[in-house]
C-alpha positions as CSV (number, residue, x, y, z in Angstrom):
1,X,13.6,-9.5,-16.1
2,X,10.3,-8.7,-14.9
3,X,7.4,-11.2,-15.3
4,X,4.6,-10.3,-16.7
5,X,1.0,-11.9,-16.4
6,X,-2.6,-11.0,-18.4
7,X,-5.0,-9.3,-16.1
8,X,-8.7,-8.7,-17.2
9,X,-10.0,-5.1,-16.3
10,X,-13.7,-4.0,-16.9
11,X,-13.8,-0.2,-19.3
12,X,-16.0,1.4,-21.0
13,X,-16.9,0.0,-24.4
14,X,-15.0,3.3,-26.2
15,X,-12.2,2.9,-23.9
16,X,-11.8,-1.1,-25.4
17,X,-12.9,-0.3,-29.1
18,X,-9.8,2.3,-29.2
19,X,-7.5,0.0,-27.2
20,X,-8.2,-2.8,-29.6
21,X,-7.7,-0.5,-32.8
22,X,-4.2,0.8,-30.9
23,X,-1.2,-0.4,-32.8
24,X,0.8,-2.6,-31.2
25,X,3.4,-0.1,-29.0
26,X,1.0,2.5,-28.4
27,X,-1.0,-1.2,-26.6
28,X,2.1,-1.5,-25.1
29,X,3.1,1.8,-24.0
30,X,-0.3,1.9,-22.6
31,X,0.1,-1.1,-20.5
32,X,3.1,0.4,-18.9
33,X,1.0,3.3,-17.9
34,X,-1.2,1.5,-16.4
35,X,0.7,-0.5,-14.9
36,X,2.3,1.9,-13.3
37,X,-0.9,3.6,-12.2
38,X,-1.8,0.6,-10.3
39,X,1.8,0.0,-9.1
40,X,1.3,3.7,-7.6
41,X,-1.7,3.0,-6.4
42,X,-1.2,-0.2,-4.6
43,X,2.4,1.6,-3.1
44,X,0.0,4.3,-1.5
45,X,-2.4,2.3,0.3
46,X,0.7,0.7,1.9
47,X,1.9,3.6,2.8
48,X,-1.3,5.1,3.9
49,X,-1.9,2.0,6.1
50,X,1.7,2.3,7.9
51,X,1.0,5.8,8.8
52,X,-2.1,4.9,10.4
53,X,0.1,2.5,12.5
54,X,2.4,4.4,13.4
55,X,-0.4,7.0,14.3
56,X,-1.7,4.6,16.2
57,X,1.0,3.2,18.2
58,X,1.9,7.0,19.2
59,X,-1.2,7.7,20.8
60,X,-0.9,3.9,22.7
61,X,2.2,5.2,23.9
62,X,0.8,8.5,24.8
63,X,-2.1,7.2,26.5
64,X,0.4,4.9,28.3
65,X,2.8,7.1,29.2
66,X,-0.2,9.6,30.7
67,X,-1.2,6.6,32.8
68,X,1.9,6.5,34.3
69,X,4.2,3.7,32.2
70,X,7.7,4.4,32.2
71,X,10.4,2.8,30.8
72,X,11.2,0.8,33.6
73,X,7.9,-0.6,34.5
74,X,7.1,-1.5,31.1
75,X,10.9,-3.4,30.8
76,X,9.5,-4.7,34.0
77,X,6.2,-6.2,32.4
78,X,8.2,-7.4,29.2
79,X,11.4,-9.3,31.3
80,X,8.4,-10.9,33.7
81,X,7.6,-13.6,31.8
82,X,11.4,-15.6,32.1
């Protein structure tokens, strides 16, 4: 079971006035959508921000790898600290 908790989100006045005069499933069915909206929302800045990453990392390891790091060297730098 999912646990639900009350959020408070600022609309337009219309946008409240209609909500409040909703019956009680079309509140409901509404919450689900926006729920969802957010859900969607929050799950693509996520994955926005691991592309960047991963963007990121690749062009470390290009850069690096155009500077001369190899495998070895760079197992080299990683094993000299025992």
């Amino acid at each position: 079971m999912i646990t639900k908790e009350e959020i408070t989100i600022k609309v337009p006045s219309s946008v409240a006035e209609a909500y409040r005069n909703a019956t009680k499933e079309e509140q409901e069915q509404l919450q689900l959508k926006i729920a969802a909206i957010m859900q969607s929302q929050f799950a693509m800045n996520r994955f926005e921000a691991i592309a960047r990453l991963r963007n990121t990392m690749d062009k470390a390891s290009l850069e690096a790898q155009e500077r001369g790091l190899t495998s070895e060297i760079l197992e080299s730098i990683l094993n000299d600290h025992e």
